[in-house]
C-alpha positions in Angstrom: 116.8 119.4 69.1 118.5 120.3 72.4 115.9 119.9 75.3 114.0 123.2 76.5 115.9 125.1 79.6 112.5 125.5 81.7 112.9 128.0 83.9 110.3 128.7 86.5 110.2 132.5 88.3 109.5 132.0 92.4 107.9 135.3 93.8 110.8 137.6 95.0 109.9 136.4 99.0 110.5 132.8 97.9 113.2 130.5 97.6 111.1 127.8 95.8 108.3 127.5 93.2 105.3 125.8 94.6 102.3 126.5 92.1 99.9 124.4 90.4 99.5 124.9 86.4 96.7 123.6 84.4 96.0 123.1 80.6 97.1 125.4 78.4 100.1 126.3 81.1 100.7 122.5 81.5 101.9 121.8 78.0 105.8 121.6 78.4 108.2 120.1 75.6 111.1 117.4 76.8 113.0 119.8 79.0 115.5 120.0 81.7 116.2 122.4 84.7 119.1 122.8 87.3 116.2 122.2 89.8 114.9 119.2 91.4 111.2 118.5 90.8 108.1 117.3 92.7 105.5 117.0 90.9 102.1 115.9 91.5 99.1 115.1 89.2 95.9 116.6 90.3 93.8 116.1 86.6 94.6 114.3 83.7 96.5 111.5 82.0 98.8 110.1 79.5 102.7 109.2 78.7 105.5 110.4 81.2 109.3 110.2 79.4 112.0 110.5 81.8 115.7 110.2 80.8 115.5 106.7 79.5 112.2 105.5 81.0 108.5 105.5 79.0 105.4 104.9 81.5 102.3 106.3 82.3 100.7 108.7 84.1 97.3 109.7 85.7 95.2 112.1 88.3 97.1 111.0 91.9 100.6 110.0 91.0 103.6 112.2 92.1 107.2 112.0 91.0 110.6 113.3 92.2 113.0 114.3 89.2 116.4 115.2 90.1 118.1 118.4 88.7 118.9 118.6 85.2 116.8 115.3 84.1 115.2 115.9 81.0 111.6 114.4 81.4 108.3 115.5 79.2 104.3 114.6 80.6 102.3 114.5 77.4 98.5 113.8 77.5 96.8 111.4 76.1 94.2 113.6 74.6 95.2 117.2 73.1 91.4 118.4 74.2 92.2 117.0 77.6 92.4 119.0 80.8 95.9 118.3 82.7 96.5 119.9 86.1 99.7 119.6 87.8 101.3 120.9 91.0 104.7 121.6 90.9 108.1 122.1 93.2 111.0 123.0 92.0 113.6 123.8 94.3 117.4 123.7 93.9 119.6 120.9 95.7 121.7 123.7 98.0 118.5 125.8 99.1 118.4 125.0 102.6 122.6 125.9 102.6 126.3 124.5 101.5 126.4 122.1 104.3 122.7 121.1 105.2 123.1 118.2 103.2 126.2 116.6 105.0 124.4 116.6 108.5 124.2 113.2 110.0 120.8 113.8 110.9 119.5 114.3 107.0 120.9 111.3 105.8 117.6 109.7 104.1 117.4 113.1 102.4 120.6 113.0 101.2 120.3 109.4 99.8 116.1 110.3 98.3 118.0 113.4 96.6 120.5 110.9 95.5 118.1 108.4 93.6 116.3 111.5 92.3 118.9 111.7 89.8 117.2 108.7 87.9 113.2 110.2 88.2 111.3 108.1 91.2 107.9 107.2 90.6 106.1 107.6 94.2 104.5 104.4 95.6 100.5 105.4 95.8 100.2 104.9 99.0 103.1 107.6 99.2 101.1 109.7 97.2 98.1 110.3 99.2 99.9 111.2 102.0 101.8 113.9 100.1 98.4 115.5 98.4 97.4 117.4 101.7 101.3 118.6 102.6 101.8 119.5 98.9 98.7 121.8 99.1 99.7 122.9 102.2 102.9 124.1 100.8 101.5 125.7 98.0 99.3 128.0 99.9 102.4 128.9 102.9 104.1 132.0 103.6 107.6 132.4 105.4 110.0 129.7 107.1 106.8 127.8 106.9 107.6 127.2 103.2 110.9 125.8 104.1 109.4 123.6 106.6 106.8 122.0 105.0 109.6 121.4 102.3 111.2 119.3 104.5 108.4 117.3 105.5 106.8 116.5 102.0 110.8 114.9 101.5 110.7 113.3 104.3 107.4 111.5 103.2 109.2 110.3 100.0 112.3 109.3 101.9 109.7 106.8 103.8 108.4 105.6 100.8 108.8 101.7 100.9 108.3 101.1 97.2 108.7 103.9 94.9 109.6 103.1 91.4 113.3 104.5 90.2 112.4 105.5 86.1 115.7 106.0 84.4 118.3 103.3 84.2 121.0 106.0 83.5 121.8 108.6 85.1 121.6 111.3 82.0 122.4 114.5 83.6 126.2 112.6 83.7 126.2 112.4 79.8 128.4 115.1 78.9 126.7 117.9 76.7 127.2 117.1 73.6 126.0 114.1 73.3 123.6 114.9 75.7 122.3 117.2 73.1 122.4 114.3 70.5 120.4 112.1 73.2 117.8 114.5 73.3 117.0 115.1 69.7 116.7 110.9 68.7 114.4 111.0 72.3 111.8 114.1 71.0 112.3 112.7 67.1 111.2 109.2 68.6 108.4 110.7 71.1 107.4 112.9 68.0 107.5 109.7 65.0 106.4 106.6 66.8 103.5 106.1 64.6 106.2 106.5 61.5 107.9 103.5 60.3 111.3 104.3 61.8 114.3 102.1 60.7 117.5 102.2 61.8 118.9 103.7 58.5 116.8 106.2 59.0 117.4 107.2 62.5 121.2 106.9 62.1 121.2 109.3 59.3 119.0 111.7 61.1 121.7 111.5 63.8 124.7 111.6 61.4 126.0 108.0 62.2 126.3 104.8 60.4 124.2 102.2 61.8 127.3 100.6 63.7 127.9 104.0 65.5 124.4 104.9 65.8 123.7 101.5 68.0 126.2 101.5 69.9 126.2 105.2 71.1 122.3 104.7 71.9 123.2 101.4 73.5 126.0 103.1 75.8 123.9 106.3 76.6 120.9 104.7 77.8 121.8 100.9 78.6 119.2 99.3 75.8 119.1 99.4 72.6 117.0 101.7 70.1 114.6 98.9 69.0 113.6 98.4 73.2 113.2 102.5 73.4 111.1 102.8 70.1 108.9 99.8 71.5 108.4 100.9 74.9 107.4 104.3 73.8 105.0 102.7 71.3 103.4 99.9 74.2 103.2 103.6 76.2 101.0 105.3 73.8 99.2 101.9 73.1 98.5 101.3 76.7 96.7 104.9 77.1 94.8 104.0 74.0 93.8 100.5 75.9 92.6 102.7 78.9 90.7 105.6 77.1 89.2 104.2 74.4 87.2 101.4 73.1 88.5 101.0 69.8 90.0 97.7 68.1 93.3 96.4 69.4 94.6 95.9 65.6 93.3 100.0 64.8 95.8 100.4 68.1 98.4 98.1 67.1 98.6 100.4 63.5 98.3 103.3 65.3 101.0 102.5 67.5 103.7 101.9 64.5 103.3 98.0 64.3 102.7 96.6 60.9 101.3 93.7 62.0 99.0 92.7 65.0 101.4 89.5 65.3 104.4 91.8 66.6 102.4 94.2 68.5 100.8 91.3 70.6 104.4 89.9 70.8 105.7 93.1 72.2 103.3 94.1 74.4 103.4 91.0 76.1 107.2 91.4 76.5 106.7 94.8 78.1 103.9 94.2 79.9 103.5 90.6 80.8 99.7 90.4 80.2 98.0 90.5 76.5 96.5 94.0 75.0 93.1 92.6 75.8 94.1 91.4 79.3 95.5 95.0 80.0 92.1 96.3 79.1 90.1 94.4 80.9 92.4 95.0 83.8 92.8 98.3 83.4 88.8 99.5 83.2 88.9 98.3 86.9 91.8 100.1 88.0 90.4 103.2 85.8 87.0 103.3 88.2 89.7 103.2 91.0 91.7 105.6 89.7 88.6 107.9 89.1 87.6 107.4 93.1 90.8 109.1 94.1 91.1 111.6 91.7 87.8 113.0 93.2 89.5 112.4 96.4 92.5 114.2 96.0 90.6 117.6 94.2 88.3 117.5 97.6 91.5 117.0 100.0 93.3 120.4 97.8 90.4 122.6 98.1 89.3 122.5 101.6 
């Protein structure tokens, strides 16, 4: 399944698209656009995919995606509410030549590392929540302006995380259509028991071909994607609920609590009960600035 070509409609005065969307308007399949992305959670939580990378995400935490890097926010919870405020802007708006000025450098080089999803630090993050609603609610060269400085808060970011570790818009587009369609059959059958027989086939490669196409197109192998978005969906069922970690671990696509213990400490570095316990902390945190951030964007 080729990734959906989202395409979002700015008002006819407007360059840009700067709007927040919240559940049901939230819900969007892996997909890709020529435009680069800022996106900022205002509600919500639950798996972000991007190109190659699995993580998490909740209320607070803003990303830049670069143009045409296919990315998908799913929820944790289908009865969840999910807010969102988005930016989508192409990378010549401001002109041909803007770019290449001396004095835009950092910009140049933030749009640069776009291309591979960045993860904003959260310290970068609150700053951007009261420019971001700024922007939303601005009219004329204004806009542009407060484009400009919400990028140049990212550029200053000390410690934002890069997602990807390929480039994917580079894949050419046929096999970036393949790409996509093991990526939403993966995100779609984690819980299944997925071999590699049976994901070569649905690909139309031996097993050979299948591994070391995936290996080439993302730089891992399938066995590291399938258990990273597996650790994803179990870490989000760590954080929201209190059931046992072996009903997670089957949930999760692991046959045995032995190997779902084993992975999650490779990916994570910490036990599933450590990350709990961790975690229910973090989540009272997280909770304090999400109440935070919906009082700073309706003032």
């Amino acid at each position: 399944m080729k990734p959906f070509i989202e395409k979002l409609i700015a008002d006819e005065n407007q360059s840009f698209v700067a709007r927040t969307f919240r559940t049901p308007h939230f819900e969007v399949p892996w997909h890709q656009h020529p435009e680069i992305e800022i996106i900022f959670f205002l509600e919500g939580e639950g798996n972000a995919f991007v190109g190659n990378h699995v993580g998490n995400f909740s209320a607070g935490d803003s990303y830049l995606l670069g143009a045409n890097l296919p990315h998908t926010f799913q929820k944790s919870d289908p009865q969840q509410q999910t807010a969102a405020l988005v930016l989508q802007f192409l990378p010549d708006c401001w002109g041909e030549h803007f770019l290449q000025l001396p004095e835009v450098r950092s910009l140049r080089n933030l749009i640069d590392a776009s291309r591979r999803g960045l993860k904003m630090s959260p310290a970068c993050s609150e700053r951007l929540a009261p420019q971001l609603q700024s922007i939303e609610n601005a009219t004329g060269i204004t806009r542009i302006i407060l484009l400009l400085q919400c990028l140049h808060t990212m550029a200053g970011d000390q410690h934002p995380q890069q997602l990807s570790t390929k480039k994917m818009a580079e894949t050419p587009g046929k096999q970036q259509e393949r790409i996509d369609r093991i990526f939403q059959y993966t995100i779609d059958h984690y819980a299944d028991s997925i071999s590699l027989p049976a994901i070569a086939e649905y690909t139309g490669l031996s097993v050979p071909a299948f591994c070391q196409y995936f290996r080439k197109s993302t730089k891992k192998t399938y066995i590291e994607f399938l258990n990273e978005v597996r650790i994803g969906k179990a870490c989000q069922q760590l954080i929201d609920t209190g059931k046992p970690i072996t009903d997670i671990a089957y949930e999760s696509g692991y046959n045995t609590l032995a190997n779902f213990n084993k992975q999650f400490m490779k990916l994570k570095a910490m036990s599933p009960r450590q990350f709990r316990t961790h975690f229910s902390e973090s989540r009272k945190m997280a909770s304090v600035m999400q109440a935070s951030t919906k009082r700073l964007l309706t003032q």
